[in-house]
N, CA, C and O atoms as a DFTB+ gen file, in Angstrom:
660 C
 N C O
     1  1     -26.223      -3.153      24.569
     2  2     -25.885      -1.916      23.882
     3  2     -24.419      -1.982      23.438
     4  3     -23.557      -2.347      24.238
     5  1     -24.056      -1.565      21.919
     6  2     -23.042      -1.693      21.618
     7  2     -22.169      -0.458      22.265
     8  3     -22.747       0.524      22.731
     9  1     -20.303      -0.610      22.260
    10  2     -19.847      -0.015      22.937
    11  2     -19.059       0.891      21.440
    12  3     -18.112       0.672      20.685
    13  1     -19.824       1.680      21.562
    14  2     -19.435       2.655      20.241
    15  2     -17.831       2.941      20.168
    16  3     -17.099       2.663      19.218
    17  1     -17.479       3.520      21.315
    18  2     -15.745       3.577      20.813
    19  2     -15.117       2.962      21.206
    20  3     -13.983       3.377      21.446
    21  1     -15.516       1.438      21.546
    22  2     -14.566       0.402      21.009
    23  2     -14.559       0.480      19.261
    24  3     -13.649       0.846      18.517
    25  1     -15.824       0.030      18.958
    26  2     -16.459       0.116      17.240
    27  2     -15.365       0.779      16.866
    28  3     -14.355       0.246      16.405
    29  1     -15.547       2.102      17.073
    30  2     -14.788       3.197      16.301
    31  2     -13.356       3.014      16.390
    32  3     -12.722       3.377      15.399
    33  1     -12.755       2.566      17.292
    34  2     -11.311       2.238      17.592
    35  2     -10.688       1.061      16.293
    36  3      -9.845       1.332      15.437
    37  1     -11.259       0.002      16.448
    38  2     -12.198      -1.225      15.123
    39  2     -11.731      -0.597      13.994
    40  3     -10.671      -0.945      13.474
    41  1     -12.455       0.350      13.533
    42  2     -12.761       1.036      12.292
    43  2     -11.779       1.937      11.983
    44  3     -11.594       2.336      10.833
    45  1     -11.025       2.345      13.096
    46  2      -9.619       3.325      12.856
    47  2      -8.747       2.118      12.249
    48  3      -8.329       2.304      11.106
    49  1      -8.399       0.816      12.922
    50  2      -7.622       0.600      12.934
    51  2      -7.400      -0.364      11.635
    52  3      -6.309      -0.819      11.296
    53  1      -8.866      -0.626      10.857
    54  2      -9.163      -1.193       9.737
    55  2      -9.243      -0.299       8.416
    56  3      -9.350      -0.780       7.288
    57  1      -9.181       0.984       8.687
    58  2      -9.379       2.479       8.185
    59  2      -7.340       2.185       7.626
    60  3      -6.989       2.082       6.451
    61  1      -6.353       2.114       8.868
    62  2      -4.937       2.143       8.736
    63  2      -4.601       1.318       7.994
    64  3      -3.634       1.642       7.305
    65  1      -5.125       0.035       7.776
    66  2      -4.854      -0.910       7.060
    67  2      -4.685      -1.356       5.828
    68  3      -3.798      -2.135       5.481
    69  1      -5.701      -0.779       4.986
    70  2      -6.474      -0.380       3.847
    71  2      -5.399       0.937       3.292
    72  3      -5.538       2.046       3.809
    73  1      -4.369       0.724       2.246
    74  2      -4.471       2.117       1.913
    75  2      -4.949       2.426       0.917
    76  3      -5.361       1.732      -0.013
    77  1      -4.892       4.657       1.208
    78  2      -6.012       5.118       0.428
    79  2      -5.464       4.874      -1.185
    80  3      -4.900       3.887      -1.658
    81  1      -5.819       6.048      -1.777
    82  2      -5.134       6.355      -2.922
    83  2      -3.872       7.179      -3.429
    84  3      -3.783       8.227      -2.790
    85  1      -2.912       7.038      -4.337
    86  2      -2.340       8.246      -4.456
    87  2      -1.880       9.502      -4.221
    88  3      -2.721      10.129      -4.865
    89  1      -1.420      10.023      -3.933
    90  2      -1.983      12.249      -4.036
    91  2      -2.659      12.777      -3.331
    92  3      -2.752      13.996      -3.184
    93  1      -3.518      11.543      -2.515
    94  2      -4.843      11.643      -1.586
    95  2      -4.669      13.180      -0.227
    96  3      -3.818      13.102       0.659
    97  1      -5.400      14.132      -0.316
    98  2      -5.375      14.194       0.910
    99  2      -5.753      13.671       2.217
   100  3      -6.385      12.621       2.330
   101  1      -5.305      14.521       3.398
   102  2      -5.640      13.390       4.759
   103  2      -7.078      12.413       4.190
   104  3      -7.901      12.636       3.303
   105  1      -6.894      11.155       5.256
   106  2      -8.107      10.874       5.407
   107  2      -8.919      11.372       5.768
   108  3      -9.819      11.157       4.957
   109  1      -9.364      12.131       6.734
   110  2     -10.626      12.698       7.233
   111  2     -11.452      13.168       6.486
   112  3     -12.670      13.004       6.412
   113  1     -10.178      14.263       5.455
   114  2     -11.309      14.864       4.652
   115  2     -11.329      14.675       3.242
   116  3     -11.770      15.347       2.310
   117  1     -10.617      13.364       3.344
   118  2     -11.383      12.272       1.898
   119  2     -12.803      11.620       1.942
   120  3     -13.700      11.566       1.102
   121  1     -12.667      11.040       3.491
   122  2     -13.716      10.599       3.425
   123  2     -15.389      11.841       4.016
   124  3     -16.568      11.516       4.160
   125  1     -14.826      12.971       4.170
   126  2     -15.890      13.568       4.186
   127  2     -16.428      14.371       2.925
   128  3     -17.594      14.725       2.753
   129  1     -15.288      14.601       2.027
   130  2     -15.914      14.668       0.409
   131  2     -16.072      13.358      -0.299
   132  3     -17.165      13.175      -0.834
   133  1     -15.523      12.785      -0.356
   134  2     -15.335      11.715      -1.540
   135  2     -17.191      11.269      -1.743
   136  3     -17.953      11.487      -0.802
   137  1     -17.472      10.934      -2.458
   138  2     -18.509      11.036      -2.984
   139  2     -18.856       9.271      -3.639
   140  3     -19.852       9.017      -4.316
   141  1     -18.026       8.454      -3.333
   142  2     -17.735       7.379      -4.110
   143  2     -18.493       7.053      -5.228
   144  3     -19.195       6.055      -5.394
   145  1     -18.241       8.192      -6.145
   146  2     -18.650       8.072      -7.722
   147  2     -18.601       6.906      -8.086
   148  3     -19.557       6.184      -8.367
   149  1     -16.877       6.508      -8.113
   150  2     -16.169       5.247      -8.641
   151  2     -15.414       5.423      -9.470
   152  3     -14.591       4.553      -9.756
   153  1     -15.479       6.829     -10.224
   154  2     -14.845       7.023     -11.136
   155  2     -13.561       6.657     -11.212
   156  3     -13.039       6.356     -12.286
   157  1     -12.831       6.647      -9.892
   158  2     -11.731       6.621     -10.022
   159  2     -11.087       4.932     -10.213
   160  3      -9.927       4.651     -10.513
   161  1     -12.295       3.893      -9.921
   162  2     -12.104       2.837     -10.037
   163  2     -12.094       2.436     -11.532
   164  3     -11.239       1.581     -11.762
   165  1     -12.695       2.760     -12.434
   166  2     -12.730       2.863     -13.649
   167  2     -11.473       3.583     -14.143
   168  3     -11.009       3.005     -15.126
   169  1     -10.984       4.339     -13.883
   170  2      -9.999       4.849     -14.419
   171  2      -8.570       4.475     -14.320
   172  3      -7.591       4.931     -14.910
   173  1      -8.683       3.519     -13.418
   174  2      -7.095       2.329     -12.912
   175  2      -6.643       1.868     -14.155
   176  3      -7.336       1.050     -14.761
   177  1      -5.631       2.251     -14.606
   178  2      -5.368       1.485     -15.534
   179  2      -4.574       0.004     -14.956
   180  3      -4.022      -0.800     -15.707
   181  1      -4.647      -0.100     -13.770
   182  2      -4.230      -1.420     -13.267
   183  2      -4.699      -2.054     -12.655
   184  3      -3.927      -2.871     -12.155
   185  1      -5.952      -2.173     -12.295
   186  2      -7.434      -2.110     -11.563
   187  2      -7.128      -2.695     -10.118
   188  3      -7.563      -3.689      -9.537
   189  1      -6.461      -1.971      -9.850
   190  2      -5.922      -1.697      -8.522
   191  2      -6.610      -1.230      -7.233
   192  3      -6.353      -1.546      -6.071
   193  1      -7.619      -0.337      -7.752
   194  2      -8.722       0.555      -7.060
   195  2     -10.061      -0.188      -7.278
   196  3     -10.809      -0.390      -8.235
   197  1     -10.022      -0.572      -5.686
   198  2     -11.522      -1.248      -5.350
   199  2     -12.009      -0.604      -4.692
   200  3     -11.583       0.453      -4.226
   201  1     -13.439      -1.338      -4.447
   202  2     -14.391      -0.736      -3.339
   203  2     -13.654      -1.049      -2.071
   204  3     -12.817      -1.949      -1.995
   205  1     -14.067      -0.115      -0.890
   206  2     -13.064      -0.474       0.287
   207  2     -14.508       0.125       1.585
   208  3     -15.468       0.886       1.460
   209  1     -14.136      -0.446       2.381
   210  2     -15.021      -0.402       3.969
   211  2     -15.609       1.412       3.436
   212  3     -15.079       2.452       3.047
   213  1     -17.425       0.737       3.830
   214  2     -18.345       1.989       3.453
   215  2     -18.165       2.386       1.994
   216  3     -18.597       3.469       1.602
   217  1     -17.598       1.622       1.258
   218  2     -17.836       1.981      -0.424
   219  2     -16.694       2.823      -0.939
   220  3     -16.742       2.988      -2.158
   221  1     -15.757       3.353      -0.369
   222  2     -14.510       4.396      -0.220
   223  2     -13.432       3.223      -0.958
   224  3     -13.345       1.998      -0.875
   225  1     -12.718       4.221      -1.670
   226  2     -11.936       3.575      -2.908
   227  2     -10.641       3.065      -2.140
   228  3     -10.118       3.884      -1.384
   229  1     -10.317       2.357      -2.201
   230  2      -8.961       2.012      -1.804
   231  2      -7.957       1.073      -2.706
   232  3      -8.304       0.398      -3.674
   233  1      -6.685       1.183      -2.184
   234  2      -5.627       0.511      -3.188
   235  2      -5.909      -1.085      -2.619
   236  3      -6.074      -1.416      -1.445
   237  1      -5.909      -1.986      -3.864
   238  2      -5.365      -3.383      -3.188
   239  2      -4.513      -3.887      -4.188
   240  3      -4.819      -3.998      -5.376
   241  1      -3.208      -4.252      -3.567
   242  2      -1.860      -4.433      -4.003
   243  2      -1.798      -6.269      -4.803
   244  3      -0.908      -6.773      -5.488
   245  1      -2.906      -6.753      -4.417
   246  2      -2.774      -8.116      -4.616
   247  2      -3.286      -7.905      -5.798
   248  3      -3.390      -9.087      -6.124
   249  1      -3.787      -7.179      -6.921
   250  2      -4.478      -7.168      -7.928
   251  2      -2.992      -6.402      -8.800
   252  3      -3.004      -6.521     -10.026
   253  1      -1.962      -5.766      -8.256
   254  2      -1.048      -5.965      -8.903
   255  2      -0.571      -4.100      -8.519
   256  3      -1.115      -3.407      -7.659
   257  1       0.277      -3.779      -9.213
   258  2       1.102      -2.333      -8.702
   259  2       0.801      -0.765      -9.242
   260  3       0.876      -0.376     -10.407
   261  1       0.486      -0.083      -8.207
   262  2       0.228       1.184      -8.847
   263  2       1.746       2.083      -9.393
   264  3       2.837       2.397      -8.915
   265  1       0.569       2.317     -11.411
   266  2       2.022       2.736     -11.860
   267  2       1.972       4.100     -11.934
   268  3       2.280       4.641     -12.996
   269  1       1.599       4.820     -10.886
   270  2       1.534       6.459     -10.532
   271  2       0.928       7.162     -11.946
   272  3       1.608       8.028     -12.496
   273  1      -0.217       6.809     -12.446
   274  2      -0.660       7.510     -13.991
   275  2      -1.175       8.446     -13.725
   276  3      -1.268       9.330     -14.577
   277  1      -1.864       8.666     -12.067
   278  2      -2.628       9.517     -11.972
   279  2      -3.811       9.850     -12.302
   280  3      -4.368      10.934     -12.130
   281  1      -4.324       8.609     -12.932
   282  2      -5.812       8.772     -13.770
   283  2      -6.564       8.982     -12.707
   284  3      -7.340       9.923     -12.875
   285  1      -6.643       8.399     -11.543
   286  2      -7.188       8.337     -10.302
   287  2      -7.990       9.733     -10.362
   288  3      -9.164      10.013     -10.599
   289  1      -6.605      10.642      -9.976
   290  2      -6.900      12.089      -9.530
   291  2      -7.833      13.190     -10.955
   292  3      -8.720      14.041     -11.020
   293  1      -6.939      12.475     -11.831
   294  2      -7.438      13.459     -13.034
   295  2      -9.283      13.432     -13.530
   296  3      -9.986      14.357     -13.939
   297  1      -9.500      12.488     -13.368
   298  2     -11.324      11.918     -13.240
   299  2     -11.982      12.407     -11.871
   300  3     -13.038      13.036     -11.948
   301  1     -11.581      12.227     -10.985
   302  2     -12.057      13.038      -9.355
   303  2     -12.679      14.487     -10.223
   304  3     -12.342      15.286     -11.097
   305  1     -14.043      14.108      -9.112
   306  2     -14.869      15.503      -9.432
   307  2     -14.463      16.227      -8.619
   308  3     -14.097      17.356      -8.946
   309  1     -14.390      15.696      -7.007
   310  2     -13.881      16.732      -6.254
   311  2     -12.535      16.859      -5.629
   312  3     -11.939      15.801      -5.426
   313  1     -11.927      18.024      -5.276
   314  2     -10.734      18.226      -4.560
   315  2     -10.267      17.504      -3.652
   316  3     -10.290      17.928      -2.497
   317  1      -9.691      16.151      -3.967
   318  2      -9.179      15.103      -2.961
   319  2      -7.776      14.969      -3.188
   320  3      -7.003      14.570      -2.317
   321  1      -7.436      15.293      -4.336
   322  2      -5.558      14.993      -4.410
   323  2      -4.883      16.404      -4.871
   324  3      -5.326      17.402      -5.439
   325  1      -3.587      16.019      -4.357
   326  2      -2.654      16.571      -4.421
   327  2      -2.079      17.152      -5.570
   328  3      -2.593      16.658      -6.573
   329  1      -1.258      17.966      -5.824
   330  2      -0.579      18.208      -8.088
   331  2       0.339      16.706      -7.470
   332  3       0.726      16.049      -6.503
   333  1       0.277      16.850      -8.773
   334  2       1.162      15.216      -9.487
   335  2       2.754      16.155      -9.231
   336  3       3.653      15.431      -8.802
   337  1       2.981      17.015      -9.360
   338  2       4.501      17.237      -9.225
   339  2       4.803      16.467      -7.223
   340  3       5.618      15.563      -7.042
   341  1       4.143      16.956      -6.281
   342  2       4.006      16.366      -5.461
   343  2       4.736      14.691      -5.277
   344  3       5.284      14.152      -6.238
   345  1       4.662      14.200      -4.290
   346  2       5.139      12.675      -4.186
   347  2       3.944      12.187      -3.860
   348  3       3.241      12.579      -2.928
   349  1       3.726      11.405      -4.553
   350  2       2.254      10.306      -4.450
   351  2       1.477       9.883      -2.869
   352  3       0.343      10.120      -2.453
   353  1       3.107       8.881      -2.000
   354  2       2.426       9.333      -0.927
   355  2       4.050       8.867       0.047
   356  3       5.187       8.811      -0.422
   357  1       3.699       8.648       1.200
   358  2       4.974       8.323       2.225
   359  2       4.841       6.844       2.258
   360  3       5.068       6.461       3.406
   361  1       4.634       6.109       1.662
   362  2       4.163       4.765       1.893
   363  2       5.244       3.520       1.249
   364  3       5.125       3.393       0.031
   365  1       6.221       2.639       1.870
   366  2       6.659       1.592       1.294
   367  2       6.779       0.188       2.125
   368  3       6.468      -0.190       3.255
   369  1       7.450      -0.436       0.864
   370  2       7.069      -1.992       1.018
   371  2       7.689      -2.425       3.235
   372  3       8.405      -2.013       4.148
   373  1       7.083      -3.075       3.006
   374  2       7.662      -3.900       4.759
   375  2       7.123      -5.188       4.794
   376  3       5.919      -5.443       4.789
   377  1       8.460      -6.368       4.845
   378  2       8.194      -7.426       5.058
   379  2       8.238      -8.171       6.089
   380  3       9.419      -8.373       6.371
   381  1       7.442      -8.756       6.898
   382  2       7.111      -9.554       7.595
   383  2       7.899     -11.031       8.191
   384  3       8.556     -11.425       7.228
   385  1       8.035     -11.671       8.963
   386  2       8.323     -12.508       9.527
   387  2       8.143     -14.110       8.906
   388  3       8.805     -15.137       9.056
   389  1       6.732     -13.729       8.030
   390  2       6.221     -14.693       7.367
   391  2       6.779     -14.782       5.570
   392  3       6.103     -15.277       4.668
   393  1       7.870     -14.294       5.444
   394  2       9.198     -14.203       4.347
   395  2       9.738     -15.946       4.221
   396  3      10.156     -16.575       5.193
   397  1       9.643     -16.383       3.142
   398  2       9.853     -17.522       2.757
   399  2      11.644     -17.518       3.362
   400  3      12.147     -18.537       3.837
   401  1      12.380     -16.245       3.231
   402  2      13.769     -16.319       3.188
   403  2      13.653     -16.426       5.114
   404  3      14.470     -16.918       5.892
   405  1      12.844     -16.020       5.291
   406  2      13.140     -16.039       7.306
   407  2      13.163     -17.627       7.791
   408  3      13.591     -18.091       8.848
   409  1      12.468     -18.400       6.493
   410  2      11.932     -19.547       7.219
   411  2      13.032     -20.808       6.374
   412  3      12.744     -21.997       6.230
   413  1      14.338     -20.109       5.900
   414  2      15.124     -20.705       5.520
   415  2      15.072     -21.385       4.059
   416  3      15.832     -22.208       3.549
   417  1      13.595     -20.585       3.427
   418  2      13.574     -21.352       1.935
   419  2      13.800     -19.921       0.648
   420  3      13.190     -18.859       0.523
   421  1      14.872     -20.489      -0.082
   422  2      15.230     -19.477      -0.947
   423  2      14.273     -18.972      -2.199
   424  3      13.829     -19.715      -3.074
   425  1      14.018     -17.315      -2.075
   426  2      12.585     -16.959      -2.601
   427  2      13.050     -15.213      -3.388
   428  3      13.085     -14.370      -2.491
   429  1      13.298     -14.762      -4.442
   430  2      13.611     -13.642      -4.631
   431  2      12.373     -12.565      -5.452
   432  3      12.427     -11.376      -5.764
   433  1      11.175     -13.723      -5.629
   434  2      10.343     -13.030      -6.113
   435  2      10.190     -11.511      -6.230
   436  3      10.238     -10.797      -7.232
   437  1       9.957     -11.149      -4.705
   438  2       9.851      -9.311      -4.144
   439  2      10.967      -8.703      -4.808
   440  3      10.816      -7.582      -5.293
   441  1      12.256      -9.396      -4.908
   442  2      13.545      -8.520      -5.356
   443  2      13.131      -8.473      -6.931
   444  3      12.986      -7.402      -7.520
   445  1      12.945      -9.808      -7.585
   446  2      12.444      -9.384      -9.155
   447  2      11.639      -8.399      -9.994
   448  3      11.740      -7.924     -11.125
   449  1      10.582      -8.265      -8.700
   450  2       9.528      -7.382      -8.967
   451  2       9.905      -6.177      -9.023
   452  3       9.908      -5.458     -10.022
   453  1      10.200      -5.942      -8.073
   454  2      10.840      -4.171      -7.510
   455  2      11.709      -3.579      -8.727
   456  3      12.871      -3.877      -9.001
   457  1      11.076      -2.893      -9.228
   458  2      12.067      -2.066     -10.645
   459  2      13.070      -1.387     -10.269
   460  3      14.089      -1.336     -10.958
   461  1      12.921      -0.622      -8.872
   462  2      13.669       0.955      -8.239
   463  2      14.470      -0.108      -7.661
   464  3      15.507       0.473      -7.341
   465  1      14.575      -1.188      -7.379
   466  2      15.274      -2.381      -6.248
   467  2      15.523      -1.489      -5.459
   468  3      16.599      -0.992      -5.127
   469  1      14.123      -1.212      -5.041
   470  2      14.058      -1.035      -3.056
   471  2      14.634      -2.165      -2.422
   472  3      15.392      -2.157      -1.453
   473  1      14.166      -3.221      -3.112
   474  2      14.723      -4.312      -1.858
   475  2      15.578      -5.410      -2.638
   476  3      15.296      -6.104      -3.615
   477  1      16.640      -5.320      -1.910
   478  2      17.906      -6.353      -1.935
   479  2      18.223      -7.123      -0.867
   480  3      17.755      -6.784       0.220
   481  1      18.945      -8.128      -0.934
   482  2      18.613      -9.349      -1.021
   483  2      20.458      -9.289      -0.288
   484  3      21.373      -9.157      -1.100
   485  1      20.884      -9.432       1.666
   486  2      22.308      -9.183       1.938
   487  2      22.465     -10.961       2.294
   488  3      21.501     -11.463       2.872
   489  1      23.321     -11.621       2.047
   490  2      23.957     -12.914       2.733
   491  2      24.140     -12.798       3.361
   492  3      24.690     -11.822       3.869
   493  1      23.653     -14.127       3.944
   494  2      23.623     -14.730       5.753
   495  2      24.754     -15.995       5.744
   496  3      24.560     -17.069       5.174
   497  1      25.555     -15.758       6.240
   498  2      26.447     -17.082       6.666
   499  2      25.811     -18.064       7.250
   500  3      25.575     -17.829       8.435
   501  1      25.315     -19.440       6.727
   502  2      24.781     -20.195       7.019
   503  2      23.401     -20.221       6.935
   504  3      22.753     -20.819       7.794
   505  1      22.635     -19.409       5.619
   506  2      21.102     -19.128       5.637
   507  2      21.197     -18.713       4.399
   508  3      22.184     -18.409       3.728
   509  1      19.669     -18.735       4.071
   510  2      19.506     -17.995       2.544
   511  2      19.808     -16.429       2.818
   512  3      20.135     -15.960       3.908
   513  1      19.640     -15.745       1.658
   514  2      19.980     -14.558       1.635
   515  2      18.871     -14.107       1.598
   516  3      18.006     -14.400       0.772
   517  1      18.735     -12.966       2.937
   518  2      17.691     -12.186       3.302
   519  2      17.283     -10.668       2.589
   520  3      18.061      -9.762       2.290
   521  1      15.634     -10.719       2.407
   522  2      15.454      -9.201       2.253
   523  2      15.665      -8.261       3.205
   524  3      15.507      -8.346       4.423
   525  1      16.098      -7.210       2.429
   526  2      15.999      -5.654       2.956
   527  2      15.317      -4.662       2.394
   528  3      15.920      -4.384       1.357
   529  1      14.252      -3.877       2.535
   530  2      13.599      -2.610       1.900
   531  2      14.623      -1.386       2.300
   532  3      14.607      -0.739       3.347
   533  1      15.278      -1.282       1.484
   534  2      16.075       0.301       1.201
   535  2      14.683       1.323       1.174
   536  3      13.865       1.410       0.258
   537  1      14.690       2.092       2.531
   538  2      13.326       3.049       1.987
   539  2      13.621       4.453       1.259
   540  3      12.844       4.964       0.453
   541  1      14.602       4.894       1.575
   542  2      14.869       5.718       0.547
   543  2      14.642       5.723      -1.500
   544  3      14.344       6.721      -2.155
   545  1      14.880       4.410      -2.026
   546  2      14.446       3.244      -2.935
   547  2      13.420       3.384      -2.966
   548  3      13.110       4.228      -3.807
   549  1      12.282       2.801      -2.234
   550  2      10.796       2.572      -2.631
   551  2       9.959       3.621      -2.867
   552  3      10.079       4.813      -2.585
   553  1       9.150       3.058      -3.387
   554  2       7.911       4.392      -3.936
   555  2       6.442       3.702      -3.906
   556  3       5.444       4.157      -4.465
   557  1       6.529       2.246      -2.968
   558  2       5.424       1.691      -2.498
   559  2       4.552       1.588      -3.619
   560  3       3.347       1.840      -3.571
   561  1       5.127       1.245      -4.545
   562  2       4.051       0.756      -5.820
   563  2       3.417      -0.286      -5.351
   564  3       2.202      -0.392      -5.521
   565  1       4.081      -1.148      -4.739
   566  2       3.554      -2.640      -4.149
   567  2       3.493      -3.349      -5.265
   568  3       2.446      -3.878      -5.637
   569  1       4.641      -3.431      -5.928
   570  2       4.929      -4.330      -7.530
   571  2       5.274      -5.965      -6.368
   572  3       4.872      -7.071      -6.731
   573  1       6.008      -5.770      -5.103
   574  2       6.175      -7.187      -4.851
   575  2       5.232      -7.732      -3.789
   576  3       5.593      -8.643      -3.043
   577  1       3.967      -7.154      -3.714
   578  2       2.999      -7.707      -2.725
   579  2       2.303      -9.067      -3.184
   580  3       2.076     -10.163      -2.672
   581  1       2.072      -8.426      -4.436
   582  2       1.373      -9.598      -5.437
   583  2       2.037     -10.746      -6.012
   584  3       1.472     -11.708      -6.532
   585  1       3.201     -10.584      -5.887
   586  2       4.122     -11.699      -6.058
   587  2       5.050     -12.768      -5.290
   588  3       5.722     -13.732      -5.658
   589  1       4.686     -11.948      -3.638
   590  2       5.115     -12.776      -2.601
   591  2       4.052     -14.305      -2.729
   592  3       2.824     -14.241      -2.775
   593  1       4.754     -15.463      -2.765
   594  2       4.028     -16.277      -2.259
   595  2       3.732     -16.462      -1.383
   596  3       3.017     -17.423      -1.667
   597  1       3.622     -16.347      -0.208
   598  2       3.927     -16.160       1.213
   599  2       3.151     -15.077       2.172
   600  3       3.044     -15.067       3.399
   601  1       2.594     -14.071       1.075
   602  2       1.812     -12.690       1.319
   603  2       2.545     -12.352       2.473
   604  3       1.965     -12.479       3.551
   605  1       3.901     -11.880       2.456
   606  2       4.465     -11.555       3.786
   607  2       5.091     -10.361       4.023
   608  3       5.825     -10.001       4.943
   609  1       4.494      -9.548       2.589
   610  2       4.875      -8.091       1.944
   611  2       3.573      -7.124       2.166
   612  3       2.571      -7.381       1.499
   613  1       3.549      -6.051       3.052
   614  2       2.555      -4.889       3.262
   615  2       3.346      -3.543       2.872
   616  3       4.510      -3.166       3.010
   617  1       2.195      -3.004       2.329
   618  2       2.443      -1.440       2.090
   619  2       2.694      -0.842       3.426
   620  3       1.837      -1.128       4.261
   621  1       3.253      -0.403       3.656
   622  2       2.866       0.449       5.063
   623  2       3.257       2.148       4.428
   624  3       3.998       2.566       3.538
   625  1       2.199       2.875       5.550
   626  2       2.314       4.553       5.133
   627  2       3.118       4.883       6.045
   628  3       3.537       3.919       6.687
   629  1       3.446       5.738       6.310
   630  2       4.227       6.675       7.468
   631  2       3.865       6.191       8.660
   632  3       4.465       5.563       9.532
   633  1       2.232       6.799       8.482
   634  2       1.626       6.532       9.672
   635  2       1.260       5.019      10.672
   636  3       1.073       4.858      11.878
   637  1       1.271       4.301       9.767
   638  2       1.495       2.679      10.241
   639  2       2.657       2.420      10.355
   640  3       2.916       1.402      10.997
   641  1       3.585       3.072       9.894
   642  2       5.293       2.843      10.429
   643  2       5.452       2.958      12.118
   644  3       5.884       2.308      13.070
   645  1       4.691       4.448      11.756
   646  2       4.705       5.096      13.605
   647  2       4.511       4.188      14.487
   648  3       5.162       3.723      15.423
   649  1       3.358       3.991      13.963
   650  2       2.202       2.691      14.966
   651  2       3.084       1.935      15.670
   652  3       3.137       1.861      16.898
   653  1       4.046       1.153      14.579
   654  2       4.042      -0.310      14.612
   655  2       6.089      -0.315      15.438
   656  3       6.720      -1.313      15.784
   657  1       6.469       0.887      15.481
   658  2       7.489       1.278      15.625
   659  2       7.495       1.270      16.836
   660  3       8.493       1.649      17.450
């Protein structure tokens, strides 16, 4: 017999991983309206928005950066997002250990990408020059996820900040 809330623990923590959309309200009660039309996958103008665990739309950053158009929300049949005057969401870039610059090879890709230059790039005496995510700066487009070679760049939300903090 399976041990259901382990499962469910599983599924939270693959649920955190995945982020949602935009404007989104909470999860809970996205995923208890959302209806996965798709519409909103069609309406990416950056086709950014895939199918995600149980058919539920989610962002994936490796297909390239959300440019806040909002088409998402404006096609939604039902009440899932937020007004666009609002901030999209709490969510920015965080890089990892697995950073070409940690491992001593010089890499500025993430800094090129980043339009708002969330992240800059401070000198190390005796090392390449390391990233920093300024979070005040970011707006978690995830313009440099897709361009890390290294995939060593995650969105993180608030709430996976907490987590991992």
């Amino acid at each position: 017999m399976a041990d259901l809330a382990r499962r469910f623990w599983l599924r939270q923590r693959q649920a955190l991983q995945a982020p949602r959309l935009p404007w989104m309200i909470g999860d809970t009660a996205f995923t208890d309206q959302c209806t996965r039309c798709q519409d909103c996958l069609k309406a990416c103008e950056s086709h950014i928005i895939v199918i995600g665990d149980g058919g539920f739309p989610q962002v994936d950053f490796q297909h390239g950066e959300c440019t806040f158009c909002y088409q998402c929300a404006d096609v939604c049949p039902e009440p899932l997002f937020r007004p666009r005057a609002e901030a999209p969401w709490s969510a920015i870039a965080s890089i990892t250990e697995s950073c070409l610059a940690s491992q001593g090879v010089e890499c500025r890709s993430c800094g090129d990408a980043c339009e708002p230059m969330a992240i800059q790039f401070s000198l190390q005496p005796g090392r390449v020059a390391q990233p920093e995510v300024h979070a005040s700066d970011c707006t978690g487009c995830g313009a440099c996820v897709s361009v890390c070679p290294s995939q060593a760049i995650h969105i993180q939300s608030e709430t996976q900040r907490n987590h991992t903090s």
